[in-house]
C-alpha positions as semicolon CSV with decimal commas, in nm:
position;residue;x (nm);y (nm);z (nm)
1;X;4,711;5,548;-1,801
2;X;4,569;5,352;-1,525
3;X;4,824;5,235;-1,269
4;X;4,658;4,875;-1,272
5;X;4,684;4,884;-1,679
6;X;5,097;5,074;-1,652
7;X;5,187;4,761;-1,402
8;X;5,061;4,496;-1,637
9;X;5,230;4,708;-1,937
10;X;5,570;4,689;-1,729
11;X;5,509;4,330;-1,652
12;X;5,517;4,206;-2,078
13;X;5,804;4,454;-2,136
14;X;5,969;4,320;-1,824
15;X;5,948;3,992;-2,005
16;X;6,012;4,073;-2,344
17;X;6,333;4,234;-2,160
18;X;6,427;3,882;-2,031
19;X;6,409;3,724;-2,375
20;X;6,606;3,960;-2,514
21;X;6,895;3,952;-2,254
22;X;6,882;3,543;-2,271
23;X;6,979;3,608;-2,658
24;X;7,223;3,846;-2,610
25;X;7,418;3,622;-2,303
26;X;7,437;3,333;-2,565
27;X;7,579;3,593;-2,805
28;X;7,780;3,786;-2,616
29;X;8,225;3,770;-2,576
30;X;8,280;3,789;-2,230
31;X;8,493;4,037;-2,140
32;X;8,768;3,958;-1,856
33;X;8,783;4,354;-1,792
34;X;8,631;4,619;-1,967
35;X;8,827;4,898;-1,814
36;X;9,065;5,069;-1,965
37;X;9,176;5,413;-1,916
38;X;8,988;5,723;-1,766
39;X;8,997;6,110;-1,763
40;X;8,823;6,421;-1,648
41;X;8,825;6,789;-1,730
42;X;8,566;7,016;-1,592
43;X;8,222;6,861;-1,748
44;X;8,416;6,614;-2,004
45;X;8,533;6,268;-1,945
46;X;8,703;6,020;-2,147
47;X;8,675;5,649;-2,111
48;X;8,957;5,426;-2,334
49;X;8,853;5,053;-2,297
50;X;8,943;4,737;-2,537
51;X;8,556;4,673;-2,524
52;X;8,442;4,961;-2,712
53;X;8,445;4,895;-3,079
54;X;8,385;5,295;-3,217
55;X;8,388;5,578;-3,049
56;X;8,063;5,755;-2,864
57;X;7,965;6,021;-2,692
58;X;7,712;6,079;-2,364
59;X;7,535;6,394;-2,246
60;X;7,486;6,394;-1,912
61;X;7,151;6,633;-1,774
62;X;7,073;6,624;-1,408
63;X;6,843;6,804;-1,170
64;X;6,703;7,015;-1,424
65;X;6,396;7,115;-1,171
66;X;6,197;7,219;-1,416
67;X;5,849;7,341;-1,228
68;X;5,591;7,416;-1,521
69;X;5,247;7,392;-1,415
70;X;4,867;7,473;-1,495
71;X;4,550;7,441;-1,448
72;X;4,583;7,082;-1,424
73;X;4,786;7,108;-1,112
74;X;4,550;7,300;-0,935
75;X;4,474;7,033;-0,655
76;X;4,809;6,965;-0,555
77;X;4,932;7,332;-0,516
78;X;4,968;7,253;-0,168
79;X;5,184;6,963;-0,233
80;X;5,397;7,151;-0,491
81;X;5,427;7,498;-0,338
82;X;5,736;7,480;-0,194
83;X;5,923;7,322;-0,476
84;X;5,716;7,573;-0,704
85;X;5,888;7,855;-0,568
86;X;6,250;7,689;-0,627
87;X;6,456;7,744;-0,890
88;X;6,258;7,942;-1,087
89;X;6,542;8,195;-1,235
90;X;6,896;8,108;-1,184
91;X;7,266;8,183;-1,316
92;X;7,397;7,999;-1,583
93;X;7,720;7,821;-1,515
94;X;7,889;7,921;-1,774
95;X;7,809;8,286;-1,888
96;X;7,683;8,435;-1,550
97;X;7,381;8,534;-1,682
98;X;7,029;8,457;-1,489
99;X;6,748;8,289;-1,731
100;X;6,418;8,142;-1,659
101;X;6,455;7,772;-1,525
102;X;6,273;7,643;-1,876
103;X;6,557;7,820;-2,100
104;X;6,851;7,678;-1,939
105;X;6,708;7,333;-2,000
106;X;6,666;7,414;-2,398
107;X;6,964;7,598;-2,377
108;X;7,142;7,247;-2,273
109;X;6,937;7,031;-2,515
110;X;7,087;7,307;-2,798
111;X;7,431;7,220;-2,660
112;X;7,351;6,854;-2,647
113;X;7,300;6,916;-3,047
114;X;7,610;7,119;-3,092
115;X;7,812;6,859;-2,889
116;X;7,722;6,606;-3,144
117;X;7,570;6,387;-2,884
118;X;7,479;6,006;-2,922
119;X;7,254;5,966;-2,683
120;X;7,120;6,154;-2,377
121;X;7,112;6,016;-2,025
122;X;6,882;6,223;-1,800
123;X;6,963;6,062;-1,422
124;X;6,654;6,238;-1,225
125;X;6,501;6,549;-1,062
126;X;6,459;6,671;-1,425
127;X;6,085;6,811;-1,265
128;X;6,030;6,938;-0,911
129;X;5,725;6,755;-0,888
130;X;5,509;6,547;-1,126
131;X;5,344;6,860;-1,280
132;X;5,172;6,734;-1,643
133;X;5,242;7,043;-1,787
134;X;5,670;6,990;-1,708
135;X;5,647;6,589;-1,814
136;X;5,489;6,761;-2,131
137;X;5,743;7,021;-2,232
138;X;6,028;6,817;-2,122
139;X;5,932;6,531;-2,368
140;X;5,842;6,781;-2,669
141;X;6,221;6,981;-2,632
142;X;6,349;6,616;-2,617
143;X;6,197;6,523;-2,912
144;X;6,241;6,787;-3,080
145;X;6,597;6,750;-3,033
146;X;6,625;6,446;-3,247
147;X;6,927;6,259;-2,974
148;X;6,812;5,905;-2,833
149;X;6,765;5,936;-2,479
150;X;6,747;5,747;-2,180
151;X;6,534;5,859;-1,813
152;X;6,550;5,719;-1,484
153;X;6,345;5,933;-1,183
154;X;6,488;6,118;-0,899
155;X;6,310;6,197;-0,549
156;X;6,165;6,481;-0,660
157;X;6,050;6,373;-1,037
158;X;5,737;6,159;-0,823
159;X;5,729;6,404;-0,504
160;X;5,409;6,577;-0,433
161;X;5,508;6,685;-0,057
162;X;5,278;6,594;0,209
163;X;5,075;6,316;0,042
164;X;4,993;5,970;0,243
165;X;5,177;5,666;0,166
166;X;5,544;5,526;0,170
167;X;5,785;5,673;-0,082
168;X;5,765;5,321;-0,266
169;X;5,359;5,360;-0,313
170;X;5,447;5,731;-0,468
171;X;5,719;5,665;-0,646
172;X;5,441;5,362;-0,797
173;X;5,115;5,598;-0,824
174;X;5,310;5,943;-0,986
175;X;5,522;5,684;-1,196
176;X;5,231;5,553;-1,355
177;X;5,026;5,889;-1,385
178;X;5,261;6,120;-1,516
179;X;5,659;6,004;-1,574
180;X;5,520;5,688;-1,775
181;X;5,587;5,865;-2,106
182;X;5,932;5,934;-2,038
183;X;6,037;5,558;-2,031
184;X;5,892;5,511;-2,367
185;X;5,793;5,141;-2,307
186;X;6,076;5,058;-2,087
187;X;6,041;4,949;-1,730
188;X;6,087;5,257;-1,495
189;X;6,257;5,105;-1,259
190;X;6,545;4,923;-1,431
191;X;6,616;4,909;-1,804
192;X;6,903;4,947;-2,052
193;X;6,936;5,013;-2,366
194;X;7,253;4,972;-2,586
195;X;7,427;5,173;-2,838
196;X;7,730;5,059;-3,034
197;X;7,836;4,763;-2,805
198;X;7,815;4,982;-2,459
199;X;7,486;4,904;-2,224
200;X;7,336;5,151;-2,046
201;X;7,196;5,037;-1,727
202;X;6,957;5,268;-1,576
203;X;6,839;5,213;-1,216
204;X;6,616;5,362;-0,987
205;X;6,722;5,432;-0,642
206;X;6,540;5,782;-0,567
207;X;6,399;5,566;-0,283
208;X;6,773;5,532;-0,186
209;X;6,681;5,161;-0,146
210;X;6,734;4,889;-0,429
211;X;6,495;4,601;-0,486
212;X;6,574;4,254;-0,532
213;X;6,420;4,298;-0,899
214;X;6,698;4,574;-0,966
215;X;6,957;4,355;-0,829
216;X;6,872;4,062;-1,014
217;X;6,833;4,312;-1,301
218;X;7,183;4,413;-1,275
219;X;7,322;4,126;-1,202
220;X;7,201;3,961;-1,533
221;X;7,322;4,270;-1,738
222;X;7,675;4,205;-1,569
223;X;7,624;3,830;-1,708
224;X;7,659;3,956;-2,049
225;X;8,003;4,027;-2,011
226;X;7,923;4,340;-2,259
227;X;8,048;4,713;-2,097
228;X;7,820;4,861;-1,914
229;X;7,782;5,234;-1,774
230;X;7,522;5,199;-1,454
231;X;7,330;5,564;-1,452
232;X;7,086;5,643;-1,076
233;X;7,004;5,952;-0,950
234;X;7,150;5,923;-0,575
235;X;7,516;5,867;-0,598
236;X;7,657;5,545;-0,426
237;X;7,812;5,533;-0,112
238;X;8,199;5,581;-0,091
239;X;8,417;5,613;0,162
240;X;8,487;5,947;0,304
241;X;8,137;6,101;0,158
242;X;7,862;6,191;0,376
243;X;7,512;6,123;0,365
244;X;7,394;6,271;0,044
245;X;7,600;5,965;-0,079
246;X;7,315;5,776;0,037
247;X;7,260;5,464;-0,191
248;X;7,478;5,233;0,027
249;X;7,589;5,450;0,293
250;X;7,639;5,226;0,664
251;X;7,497;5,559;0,817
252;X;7,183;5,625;0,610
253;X;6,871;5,597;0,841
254;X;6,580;5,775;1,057
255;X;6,894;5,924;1,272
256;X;7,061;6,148;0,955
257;X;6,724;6,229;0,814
258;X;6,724;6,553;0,928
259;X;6,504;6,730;0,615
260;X;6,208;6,480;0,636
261;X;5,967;6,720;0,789
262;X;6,060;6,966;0,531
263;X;5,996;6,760;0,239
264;X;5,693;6,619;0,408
265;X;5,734;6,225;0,322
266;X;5,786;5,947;0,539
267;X;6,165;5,908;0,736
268;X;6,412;5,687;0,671
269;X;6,394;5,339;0,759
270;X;6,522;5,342;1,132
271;X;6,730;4,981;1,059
272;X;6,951;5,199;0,809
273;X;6,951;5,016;0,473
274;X;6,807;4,680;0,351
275;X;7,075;4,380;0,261
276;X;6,970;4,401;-0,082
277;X;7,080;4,753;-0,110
278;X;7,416;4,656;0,043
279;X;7,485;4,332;-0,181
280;X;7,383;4,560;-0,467
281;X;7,630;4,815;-0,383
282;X;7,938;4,551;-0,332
283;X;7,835;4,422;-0,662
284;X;7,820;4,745;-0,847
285;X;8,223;4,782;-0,758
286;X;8,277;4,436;-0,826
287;X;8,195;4,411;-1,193
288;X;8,494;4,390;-1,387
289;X;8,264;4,470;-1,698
290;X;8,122;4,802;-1,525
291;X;8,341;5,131;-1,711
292;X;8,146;5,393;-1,527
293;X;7,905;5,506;-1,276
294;X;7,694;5,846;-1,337
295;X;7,457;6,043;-1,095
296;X;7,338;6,352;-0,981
297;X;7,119;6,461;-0,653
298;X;7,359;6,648;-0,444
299;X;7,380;6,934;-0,737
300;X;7,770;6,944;-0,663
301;X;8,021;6,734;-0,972
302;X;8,197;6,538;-0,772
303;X;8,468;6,262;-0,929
304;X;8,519;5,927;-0,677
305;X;8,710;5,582;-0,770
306;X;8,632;5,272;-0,599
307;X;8,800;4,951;-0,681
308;X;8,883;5,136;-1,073
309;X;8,554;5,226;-1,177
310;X;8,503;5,573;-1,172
311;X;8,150;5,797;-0,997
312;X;8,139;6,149;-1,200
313;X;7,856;6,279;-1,007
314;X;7,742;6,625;-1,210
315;X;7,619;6,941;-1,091
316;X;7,229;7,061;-1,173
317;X;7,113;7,173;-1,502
318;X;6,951;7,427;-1,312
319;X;7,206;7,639;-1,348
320;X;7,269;7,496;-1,663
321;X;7,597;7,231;-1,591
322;X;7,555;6,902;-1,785
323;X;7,827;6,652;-1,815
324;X;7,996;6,508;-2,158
325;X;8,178;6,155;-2,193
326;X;8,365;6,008;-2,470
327;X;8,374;5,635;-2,499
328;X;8,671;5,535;-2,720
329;X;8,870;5,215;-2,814
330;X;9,183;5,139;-2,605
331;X;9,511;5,269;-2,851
């Protein structure tokens, strides 16, 4: 798909989007607070909440890293190299054994089926880099699966390293050329989709900057009043967390980017981040509606709480981890 024909594409479904949450704000019961109750052992978590009318369960993949390519990659080898060599076998999380980087992620979609999943989020660096041959096999195992599933990108999903232009412009151009499929018709760079009463709110931050689309976006989910569960790649900023933390962090600029040269992209934005990613972030943890927040990136699970709503950040697929969450009605 041309870029010029996948903006205009994203433009009607953008608006069909707005119609659609215009109906369901004169529909919905606001909610005075959503939350309820929350739990976590190991990779399962367990949300109780007077909002949730049945009971549902999320499966949680994250930096998968899958790194197929052919012939069709062949003039970006140079860009994909590095990220070609990583990854490639690794131990499984569970069982200790070492498989092949495209096994572990059927291995989870099996689980995912034996789990008796709802729905699938996937929240980013499922590919290294924007190989056709990866988007391709990822999408058929989905599939193939037969669970609903949700995608928003991470850093690497768009990343050919070394390529001109501002993350933005590639995060735009690989978007549109490759990841497009993924989405299937949604906008890539906010969207939700609900299942049994709970809205899914998927941004995308693998920027580490929100736009004032995505906060209006969120903001006019929150409207609803409905529960939501907000899914990004880069984990928000809390207190106490370094860095990697990014989305939000006061200390995120051109003087803690210390692995831009590595990755070969542009640096940070030397003013640290934009007010819109700040006013998104103090919203986020101000939404009495808002049950949970999921990411990935830092390939570490990680549990935070801010103002009651709960991060789970979970570790990579690559070495097979995924994350499980009940939603069930407050006893």
């Amino acid at each position: 798909m041309k870029r010029r024909d996948f903006l205009g594409t994203s433009a009607l479904v953008g608006a069909g989007s707005l119609m659609q949450r215009g109906q369901a704000e004169e529909s919905a019961k606001t909610v005075e607070t959503a939350r309820g109750s929350f739990s976590l052992t190991g990779y399962r978590a367990a949300v109780y909440s007077p909002a949730v009318a049945e009971p549902f369960r999320l499966f949680q993949i994250t930096d998968s890293h899958l790194a197929l390519d052919d012939a069709r990659g062949e003039a970006w080898r140079d860009n994909s190299k590095r990220m070609a060599a990583a990854f490639q076998n690794n131990v499984h999380f569970e069982d200790g054994k070492t498989y092949p980087n495209p096994e572990i992620f059927e291995m989870t979609l099996a689980r995912a089926q034996q789990e008796k999943a709802d729905f699938i989020a996937l929240t980013g660096d499922i590919f290294s880099f924007p190989s056709e041959a990866a988007v391709e096999f990822a999408l058929d195992k989905l599939n193939a699966a037969g669970i609903p599933f949700g995608y928003v990108a991470g850093n690497h999903d768009w990343h050919y390293e070394g390529l001109p232009g501002s993350s933005k412009e590639l995060r735009d151009t690989w978007t549109a050329r490759r990841l497009v499929p993924l989405y299937q018709g949604a906008h890539p760079l906010y969207h939700s989709q609900e299942h049994k009463g709970i809205r899914f709110v998927f941004i995308d931050n693998s920027i580490y900057e929100i736009l004032p689309e995505q906060l209006d976006f969120f903001r006019s989910e929150a409207a609803t009043g409905n529960p939501l569960v907000l899914l990004m790649h880069i984990p928000l900023y809390i207190p106490g967390r370094g860095v990697g933390f990014g989305c939000g962090h006061p200390q995120w600029g051109a003087a803690t980017d210390h692995i831009w040269e590595l990755e070969r992209r542009e640096i940070w934005r030397k003013e640290g981040h934009t007010e819109t990613t700040f006013a998104f972030h103090k919203e986020v943890f101000s939404t009495p509606n808002l049950l949970l927040v999921l990411a990935g990136h830092i390939h570490q699970a990680s549990l935070d709480v801010k103002q009651d709503i709960p991060q789970i950040v979970t570790a990579h697929n690559a070495c097979g981890h995924f994350g499980v969450v009940d939603f069930k009605a407050l006893p």
